[in-house]
C-alpha positions in Angstrom: 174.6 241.0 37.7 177.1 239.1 35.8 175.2 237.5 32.9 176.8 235.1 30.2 176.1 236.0 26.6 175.2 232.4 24.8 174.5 231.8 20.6 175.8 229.7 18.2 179.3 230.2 17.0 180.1 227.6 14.7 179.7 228.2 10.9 181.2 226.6 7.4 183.0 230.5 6.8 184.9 232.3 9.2 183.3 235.2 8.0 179.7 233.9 9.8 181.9 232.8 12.8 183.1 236.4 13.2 179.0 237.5 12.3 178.5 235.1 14.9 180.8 236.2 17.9 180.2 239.9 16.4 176.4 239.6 17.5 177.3 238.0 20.9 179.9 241.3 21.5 177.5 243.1 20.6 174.7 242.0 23.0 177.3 242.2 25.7 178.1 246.2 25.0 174.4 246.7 25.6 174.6 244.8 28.9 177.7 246.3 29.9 175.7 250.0 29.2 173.0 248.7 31.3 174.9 248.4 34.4 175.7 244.1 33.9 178.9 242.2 33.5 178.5 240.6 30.5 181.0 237.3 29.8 181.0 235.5 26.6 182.8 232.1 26.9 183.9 232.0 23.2 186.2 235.3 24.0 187.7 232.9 27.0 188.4 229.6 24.3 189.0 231.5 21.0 192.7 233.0 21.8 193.8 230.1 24.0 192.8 227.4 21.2 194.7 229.5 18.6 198.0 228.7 20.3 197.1 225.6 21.5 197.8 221.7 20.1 194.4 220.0 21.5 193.1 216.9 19.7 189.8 217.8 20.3 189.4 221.4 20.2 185.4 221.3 20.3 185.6 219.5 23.5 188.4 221.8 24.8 186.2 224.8 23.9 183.1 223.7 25.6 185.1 223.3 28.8 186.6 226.8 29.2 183.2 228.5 27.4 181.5 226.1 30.3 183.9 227.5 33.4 183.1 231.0 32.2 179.2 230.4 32.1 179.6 228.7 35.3 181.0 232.4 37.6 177.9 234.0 35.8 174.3 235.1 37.8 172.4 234.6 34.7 172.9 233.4 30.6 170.8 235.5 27.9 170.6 233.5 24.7 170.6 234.8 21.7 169.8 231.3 20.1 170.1 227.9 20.1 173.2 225.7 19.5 174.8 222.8 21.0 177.2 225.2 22.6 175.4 227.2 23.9 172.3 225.2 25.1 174.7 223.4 26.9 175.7 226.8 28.7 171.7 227.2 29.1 171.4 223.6 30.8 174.4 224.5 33.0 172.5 228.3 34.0 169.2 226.5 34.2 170.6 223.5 36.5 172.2 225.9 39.2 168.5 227.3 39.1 169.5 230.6 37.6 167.4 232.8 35.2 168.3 232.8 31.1 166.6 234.9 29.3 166.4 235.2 25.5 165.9 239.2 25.1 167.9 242.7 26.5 164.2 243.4 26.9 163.3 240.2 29.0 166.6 241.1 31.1 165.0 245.0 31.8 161.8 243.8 32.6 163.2 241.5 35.5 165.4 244.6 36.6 162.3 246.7 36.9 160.7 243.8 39.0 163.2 243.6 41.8 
């Protein structure tokens, strides 16, 4: 299943930004081990927006974060932010399961 990795990224320090997007790499490595293909949208925006000249680089990162959520089966959410509950909305609207734990995804694997 290819399942979106969604939490907040945005911080006042770039040092809880990179805690931030550490933790979402991280959940994705353990759904990568599990036999899932994790996507994080903030991996997708990050490198583009570094070289580009956007006047609204929130807006610009919500859209490419929001076209890589978009190819996923599922979102696990790590917690709630603007960002990424608008990633859950989009999962949730296409009727797709989000869940908020590894554990939660495991326990739906064991049921199908």
């Amino acid at each position: 299943m290819i399942i979106g990795v969604a939490g907040p990224y945005s911080a006042d320090t770039a040092e809880q930004r990179q805690i931030n997007l550490d933790n979402m790499n991280k959940a994705a490595a353990k759904l990568l081990e599990l036999g899932h293909v994790p996507l994080i949208g903030m991996n997708a925006a990050i490198p583009v927006l570094e070289h580009a000249n956007v006047p609204d680089t929130y807006k610009c990162t919500m859209d490419i974060s929001l076209a890589v959520i978009n190819a996923c089966d599922a979102l696990l959410l790590l917690a709630e932010s603007p960002g990424a509950n608008k990633e859950r909305d989009l999962i949730l609207a296409k009727g797709l399961p989000v869940f908020k734990s590894i554990d939660e995804i495991i326990a739906a694997n064991k049921l199908s």
